[in-house]
C-alpha positions as a Python dict, from the first residue, in 0.01 Angstrom:
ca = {
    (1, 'X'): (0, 0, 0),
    (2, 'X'): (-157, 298, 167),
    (3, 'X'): (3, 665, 79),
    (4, 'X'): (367, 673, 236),
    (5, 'X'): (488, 998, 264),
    (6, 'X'): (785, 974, 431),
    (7, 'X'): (1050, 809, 200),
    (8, 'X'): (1432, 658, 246),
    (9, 'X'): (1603, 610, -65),
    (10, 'X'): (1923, 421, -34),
    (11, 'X'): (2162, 331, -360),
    (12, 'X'): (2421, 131, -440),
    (13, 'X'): (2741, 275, -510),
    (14, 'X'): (2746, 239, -906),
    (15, 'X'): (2720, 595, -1053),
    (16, 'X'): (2410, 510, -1196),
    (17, 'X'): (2263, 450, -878),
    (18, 'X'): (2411, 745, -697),
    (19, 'X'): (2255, 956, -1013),
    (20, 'X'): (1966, 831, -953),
    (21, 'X'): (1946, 874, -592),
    (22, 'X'): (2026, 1255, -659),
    (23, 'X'): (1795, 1300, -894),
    (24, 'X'): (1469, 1150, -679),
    (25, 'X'): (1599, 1284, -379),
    (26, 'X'): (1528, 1596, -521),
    (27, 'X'): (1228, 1525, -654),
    (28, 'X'): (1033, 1379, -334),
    (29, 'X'): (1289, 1425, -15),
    (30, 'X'): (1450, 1151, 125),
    (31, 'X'): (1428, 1133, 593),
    (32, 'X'): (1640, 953, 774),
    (33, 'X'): (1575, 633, 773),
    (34, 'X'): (1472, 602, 1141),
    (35, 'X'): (1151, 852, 1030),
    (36, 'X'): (1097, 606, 695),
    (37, 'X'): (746, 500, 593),
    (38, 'X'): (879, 293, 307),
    (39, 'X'): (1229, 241, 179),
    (40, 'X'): (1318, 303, -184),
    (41, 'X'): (1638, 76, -247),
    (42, 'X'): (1844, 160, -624),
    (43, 'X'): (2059, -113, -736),
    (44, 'X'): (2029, -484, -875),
    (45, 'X'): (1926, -771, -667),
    (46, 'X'): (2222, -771, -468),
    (47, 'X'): (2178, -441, -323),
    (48, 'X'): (1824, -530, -242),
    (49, 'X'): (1944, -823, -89),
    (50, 'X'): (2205, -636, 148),
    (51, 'X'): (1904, -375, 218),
    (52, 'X'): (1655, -630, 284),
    (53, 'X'): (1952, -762, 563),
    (54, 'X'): (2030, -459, 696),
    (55, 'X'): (1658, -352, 788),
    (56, 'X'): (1523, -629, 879),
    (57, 'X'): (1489, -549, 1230),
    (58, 'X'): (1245, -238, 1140),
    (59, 'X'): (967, -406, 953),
    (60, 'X'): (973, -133, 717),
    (61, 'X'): (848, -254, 303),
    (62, 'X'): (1145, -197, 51),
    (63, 'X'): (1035, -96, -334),
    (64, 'X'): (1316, -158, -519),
    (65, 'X'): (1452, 23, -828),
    (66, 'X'): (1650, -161, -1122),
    (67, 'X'): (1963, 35, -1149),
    (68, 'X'): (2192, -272, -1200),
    (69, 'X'): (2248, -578, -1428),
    (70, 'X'): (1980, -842, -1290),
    (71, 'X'): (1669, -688, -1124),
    (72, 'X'): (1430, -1010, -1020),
    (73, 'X'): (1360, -833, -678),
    (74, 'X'): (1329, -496, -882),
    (75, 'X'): (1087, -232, -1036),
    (76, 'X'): (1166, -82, -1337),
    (77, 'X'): (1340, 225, -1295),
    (78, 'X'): (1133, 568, -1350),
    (79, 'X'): (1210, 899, -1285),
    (80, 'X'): (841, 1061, -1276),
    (81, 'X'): (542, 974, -1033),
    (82, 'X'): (715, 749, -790),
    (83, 'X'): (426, 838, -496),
    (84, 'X'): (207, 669, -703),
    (85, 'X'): (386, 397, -778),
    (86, 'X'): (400, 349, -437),
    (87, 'X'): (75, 363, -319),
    (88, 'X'): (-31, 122, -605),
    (89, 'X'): (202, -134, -502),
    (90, 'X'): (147, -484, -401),
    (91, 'X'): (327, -639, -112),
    (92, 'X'): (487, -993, -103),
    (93, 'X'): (606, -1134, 245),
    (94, 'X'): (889, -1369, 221),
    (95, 'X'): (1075, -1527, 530),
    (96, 'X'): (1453, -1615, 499),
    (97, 'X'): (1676, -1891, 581),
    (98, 'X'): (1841, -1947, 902),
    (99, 'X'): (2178, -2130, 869),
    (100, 'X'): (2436, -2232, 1158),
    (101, 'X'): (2721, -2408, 1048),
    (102, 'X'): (3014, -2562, 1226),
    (103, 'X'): (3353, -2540, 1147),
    (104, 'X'): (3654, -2792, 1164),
    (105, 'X'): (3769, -2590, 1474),
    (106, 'X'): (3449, -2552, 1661),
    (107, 'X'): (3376, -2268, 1565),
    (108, 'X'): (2987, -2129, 1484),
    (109, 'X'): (2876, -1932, 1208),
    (110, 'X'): (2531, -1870, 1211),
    (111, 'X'): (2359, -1621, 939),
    (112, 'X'): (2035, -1537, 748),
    (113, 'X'): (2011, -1602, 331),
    (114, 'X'): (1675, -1505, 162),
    (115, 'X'): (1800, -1645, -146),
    (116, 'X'): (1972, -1991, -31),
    (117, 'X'): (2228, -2122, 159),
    (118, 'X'): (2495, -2316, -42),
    (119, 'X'): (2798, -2582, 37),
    (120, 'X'): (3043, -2559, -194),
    (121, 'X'): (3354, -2816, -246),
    (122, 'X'): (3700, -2583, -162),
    (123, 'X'): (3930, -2819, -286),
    (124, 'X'): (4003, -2983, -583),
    (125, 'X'): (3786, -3300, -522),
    (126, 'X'): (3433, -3317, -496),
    (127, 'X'): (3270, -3269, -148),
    (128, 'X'): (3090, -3583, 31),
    (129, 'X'): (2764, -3489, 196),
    (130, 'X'): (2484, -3685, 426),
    (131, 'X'): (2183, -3538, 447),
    (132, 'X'): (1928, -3539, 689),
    (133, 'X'): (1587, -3395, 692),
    (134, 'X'): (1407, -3332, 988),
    (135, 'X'): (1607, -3587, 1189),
    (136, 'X'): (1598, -3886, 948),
    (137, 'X'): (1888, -3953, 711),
    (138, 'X'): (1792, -3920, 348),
    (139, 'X'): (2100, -3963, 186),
    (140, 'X'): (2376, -4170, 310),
    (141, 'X'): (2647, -3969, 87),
    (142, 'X'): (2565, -3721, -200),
    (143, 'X'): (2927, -3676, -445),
    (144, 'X'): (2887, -3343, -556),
    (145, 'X'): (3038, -3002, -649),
    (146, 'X'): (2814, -2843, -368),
    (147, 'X'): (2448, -2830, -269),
    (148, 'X'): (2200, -2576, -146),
    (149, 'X'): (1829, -2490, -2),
    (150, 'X'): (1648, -2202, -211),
    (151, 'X'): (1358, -2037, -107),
    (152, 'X'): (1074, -1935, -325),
    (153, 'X'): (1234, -1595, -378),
    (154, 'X'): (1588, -1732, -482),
    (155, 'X'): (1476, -2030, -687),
    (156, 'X'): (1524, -1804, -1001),
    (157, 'X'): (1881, -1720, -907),
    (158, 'X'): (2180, -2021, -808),
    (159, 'X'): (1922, -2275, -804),
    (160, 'X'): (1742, -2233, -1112),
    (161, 'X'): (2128, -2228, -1270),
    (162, 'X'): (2244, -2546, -1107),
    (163, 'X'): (1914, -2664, -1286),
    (164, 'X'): (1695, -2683, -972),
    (165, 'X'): (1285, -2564, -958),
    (166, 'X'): (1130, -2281, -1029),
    (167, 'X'): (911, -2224, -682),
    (168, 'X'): (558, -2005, -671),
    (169, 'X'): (578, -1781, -394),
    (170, 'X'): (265, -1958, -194),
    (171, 'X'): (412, -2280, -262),
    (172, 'X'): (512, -2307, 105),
    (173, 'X'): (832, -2575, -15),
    (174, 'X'): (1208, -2546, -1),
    (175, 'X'): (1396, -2662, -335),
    (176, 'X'): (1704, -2904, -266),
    (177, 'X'): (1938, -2848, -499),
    (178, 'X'): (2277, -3075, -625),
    (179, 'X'): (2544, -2883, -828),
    (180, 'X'): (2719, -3148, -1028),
    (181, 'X'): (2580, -3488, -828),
    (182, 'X'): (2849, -3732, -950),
    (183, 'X'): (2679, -3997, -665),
    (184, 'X'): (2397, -4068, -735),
    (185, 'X'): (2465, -3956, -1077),
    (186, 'X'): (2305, -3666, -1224),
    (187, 'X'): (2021, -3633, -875),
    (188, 'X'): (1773, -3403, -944),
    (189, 'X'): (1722, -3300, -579),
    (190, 'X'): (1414, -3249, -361),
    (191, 'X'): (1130, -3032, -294),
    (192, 'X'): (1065, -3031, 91),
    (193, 'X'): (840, -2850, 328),
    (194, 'X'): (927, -2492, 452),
    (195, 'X'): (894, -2616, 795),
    (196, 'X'): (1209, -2914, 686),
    (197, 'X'): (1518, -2863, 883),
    (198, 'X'): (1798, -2985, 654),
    (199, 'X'): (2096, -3106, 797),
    (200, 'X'): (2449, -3150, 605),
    (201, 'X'): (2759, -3334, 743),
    (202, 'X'): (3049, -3324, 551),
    (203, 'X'): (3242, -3692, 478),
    (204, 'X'): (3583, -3661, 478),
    (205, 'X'): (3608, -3299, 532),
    (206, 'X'): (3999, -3302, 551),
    (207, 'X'): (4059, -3435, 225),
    (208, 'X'): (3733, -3272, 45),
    (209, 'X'): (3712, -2925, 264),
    (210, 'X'): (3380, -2776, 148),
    (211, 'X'): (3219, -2408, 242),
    (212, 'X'): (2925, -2285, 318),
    (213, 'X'): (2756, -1913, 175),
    (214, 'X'): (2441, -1758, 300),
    (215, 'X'): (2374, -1464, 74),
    (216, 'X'): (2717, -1382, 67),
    (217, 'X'): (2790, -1471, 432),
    (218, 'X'): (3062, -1736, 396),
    (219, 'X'): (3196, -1973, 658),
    (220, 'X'): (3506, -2209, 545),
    (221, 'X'): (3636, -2543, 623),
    (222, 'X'): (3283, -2682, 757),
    (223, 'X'): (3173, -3005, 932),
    (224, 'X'): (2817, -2980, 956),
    (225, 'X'): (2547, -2679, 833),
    (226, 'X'): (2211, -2707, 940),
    (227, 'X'): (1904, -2530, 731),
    (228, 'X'): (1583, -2435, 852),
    (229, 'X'): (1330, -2146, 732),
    (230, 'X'): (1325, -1887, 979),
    (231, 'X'): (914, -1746, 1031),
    (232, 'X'): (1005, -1465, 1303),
    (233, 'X'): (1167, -1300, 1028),
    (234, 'X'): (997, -1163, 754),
    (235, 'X'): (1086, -944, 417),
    (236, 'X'): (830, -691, 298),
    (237, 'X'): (862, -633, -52),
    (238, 'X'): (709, -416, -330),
    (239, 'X'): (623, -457, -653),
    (240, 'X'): (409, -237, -907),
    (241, 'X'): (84, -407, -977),
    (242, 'X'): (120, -714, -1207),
    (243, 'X'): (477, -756, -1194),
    (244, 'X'): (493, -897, -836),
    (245, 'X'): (719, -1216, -766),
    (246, 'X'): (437, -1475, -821),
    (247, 'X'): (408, -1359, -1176),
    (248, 'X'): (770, -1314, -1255),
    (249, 'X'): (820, -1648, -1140),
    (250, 'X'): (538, -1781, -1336),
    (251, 'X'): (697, -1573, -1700),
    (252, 'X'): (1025, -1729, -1612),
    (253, 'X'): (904, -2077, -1640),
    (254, 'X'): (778, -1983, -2027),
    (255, 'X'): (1113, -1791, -2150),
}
């Protein structure tokens, strides 16, 4: 990207983090964030994540800085030449996930996930789930400990462990994804357009109450959630040259 000289940094709250944000800071002055070129988030994916969320309205690109435990959305951290690092990087656009689900009472939740949106059983038995894609029914019932739709970005993270696809950033497809399928046994899911709008209705949802988590956003006791890729919205991200999401999600596939 082209020279940004006016910098945010935000952190996490982890004393690494917050020693880190002191120490750059220092180094190369940190505005407000309402006079920010470029933000500089330090933290692990999740605090990218709730960055990403919380700016999404200003269109602003967010380098992040590994000072966590998992750093997929991450640089490496470095204390020295960080303005260069910056105006070498390469920008990936993702969109996120729109999700409105409806409760037993009536009640909406509608949120935003760019990693997936997951149902989740919240009972002891395993949830029953129809699901529909793009108005036709695809699956009469699914028996399952939950299900979810990843995007490209988040295929590496719940999906990949509940043994779903590994998806290349220009793939332009949504992984489907069954944790535990009991019925039909051991389904290995579906790869579906990012234009699909997935559908979910929950059988039986008294007996086998299931919940529903967008990036952390959680809505309980659900009767229906309804998926769909959300193109208004998009994430600018950085990455230092060669280390971008296409080819981390290409190494992952040969670990």
């Amino acid at each position: 990207m082209a020279n940004a000289t006016k910098i945010t940094f935000l952190a996490s709250e982890t004393e690494v983090a917050q020693e880190a944000l002191s120490r750059l800071s220092a180094a190369c002055g940190s505005v407000p964030l309402e006079e920010a070129e470029v933000i500089v988030a330090l933290g692990g994916d999740g605090f990218m994540l709730q960055t990403l969320h919380a700016t999404q309205a200003m269109d602003l690109p967010v380098y992040g800085m590994n000072c966590g435990t998992i750093g997929f959305l991450m640089n490496e951290y470095g204390d020295e030449g960080l303005r260069e690092r910056l105006a070498a990087a390469e920008e990936e656009i993702i969109n996120p996930l729109a999700m409105r689900a409806v409760s037993r009472d009536g009640a909406v939740h509608e949120a935003l996930a760019i990693n997936e949106v997951a149902l989740l059983r919240a009972g002891p038995q395993a949830a029953k789930l129809r699901i529909t894609v793009d108005g036709k029914v695809r699956m009469e019932e699914l028996v399952c400990d939950g299900a979810l739709v990843s995007t490209p970005a988040g295929s590496t993270a719940y999906n990949y462990s509940a043994h779903g696809p590994i998806l290349p950033i220009g793939a332009e497809v949504l992984a489907l994804t069954a944790m535990a399928a009991f019925r039909p046994r051991r389904w290995r899911g579906a790869l579906l357009p990012k234009t699909a709008r997935v559908r979910f209705d929950v059988l039986d949802p008294e007996k086998r109450p299931v919940m529903a988590d967008a990036d952390g956003r959680s809505a309980r006791d659900v009767v229906s959630v309804e998926v769909r890729s959300e193109p208004a919205i998009r994430h600018r991200i950085l990455f230092d040259p060669g280390h971008g999401l296409e080819e981390r999600l290409t190494r992952e596939q040969f670990v």
